[in-house]
C-alpha positions as CSV (number, residue, x, y, z in Angstrom):
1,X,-135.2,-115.5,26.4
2,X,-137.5,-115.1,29.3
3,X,-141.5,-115.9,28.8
4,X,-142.4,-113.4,30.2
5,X,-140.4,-111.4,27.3
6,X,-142.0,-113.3,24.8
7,X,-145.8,-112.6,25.8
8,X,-145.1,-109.4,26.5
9,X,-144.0,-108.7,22.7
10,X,-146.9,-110.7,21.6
11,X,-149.4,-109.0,24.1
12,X,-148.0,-106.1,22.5
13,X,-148.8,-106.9,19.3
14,X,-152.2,-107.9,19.9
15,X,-153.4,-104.3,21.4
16,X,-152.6,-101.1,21.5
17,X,-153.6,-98.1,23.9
18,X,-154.6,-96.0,20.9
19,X,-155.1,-96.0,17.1
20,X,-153.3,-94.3,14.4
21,X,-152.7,-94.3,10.4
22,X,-149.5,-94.2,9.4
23,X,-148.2,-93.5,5.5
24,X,-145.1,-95.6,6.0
25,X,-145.0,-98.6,7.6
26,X,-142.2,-99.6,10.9
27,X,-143.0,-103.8,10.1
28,X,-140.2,-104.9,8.5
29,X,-141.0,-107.3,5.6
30,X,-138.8,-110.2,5.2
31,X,-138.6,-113.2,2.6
32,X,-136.4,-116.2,2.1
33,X,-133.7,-113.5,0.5
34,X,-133.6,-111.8,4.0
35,X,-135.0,-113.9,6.8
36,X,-132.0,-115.8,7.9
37,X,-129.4,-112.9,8.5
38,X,-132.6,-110.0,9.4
39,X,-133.0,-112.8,12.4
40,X,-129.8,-113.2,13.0
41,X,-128.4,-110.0,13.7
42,X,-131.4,-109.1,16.0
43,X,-131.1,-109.6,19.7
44,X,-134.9,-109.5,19.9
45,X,-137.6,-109.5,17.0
46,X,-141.3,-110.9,16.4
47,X,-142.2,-112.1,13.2
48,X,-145.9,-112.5,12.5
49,X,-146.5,-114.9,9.4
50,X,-149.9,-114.0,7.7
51,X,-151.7,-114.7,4.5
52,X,-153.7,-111.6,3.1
53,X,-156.7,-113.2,2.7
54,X,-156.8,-114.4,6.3
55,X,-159.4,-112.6,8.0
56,X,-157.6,-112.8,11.7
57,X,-154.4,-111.4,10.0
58,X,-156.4,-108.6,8.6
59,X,-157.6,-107.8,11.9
60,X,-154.1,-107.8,13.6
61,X,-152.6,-105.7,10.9
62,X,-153.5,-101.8,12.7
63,X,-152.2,-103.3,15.6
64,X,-149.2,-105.0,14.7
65,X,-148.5,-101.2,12.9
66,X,-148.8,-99.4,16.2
67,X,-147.1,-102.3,18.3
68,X,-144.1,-102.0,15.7
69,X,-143.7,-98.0,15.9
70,X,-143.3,-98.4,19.5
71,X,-141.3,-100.8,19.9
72,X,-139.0,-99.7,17.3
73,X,-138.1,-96.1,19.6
74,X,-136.9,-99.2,22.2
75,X,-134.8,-101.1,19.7
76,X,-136.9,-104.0,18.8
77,X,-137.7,-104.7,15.3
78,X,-141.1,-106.0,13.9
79,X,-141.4,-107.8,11.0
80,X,-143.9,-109.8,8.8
81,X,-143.5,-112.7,6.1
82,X,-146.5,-113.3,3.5
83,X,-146.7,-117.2,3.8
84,X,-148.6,-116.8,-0.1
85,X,-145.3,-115.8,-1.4
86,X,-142.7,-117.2,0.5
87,X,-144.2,-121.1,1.2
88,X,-140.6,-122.8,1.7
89,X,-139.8,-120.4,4.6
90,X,-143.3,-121.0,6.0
91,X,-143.2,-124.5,5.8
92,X,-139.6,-124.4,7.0
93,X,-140.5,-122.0,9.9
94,X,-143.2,-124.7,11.2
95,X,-146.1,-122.4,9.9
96,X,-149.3,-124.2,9.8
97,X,-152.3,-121.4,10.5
98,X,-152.7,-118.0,10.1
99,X,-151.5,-115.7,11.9
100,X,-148.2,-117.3,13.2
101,X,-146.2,-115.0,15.7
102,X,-142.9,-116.3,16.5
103,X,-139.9,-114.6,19.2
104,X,-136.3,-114.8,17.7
């Protein structure tokens, strides 16, 4: 994949043109059950691993919602692993701070 692909998504991510609360969320949530074959069958998807008390996750969260509703009308999936439940796939994913936004 291109860099400049990469950054993009991540750029993404990171801001947002304008604000909105949604009821139901477009991040995909993914654990050691569904990580391996959710990443697999994407051409393209950003995974952001976060621990809830981590006050820079917390502050990515809104965005990371609005960043994931658009992108998903273009085909690209968002998703999120909670690093205080799923440790193995952290650790195995190279996660050592919070958050941890990775391009597959």
């Amino acid at each position: 994949m291109r860099l400049s692909a990469a950054v993009a998504l991540v750029g993404l991510a990171a801001t947002s043109m304008f604000a909105g609360v949604r009821a139901e969320s477009d991040v995909l949530e993914l654990g050691v059950k569904n990580f391996a074959e959710t990443v697999k069958a994407k051409e393209l998807i950003l995974v952001e691993f976060f621990a809830p008390w981590c006050g820079h996750c917390k502050a990515l969260a809104p965005e990371y919602e609005i960043a994931a509703t658009q992108l998903k009308e273009q085909g690209i999936p968002i998703a999120k692993v909670d690093c205080t439940v799923e440790t193995d796939l952290c650790q195995e994913q190279g996660v050592s701070g919070y958050p941890t936004l990775k391009v597959f």
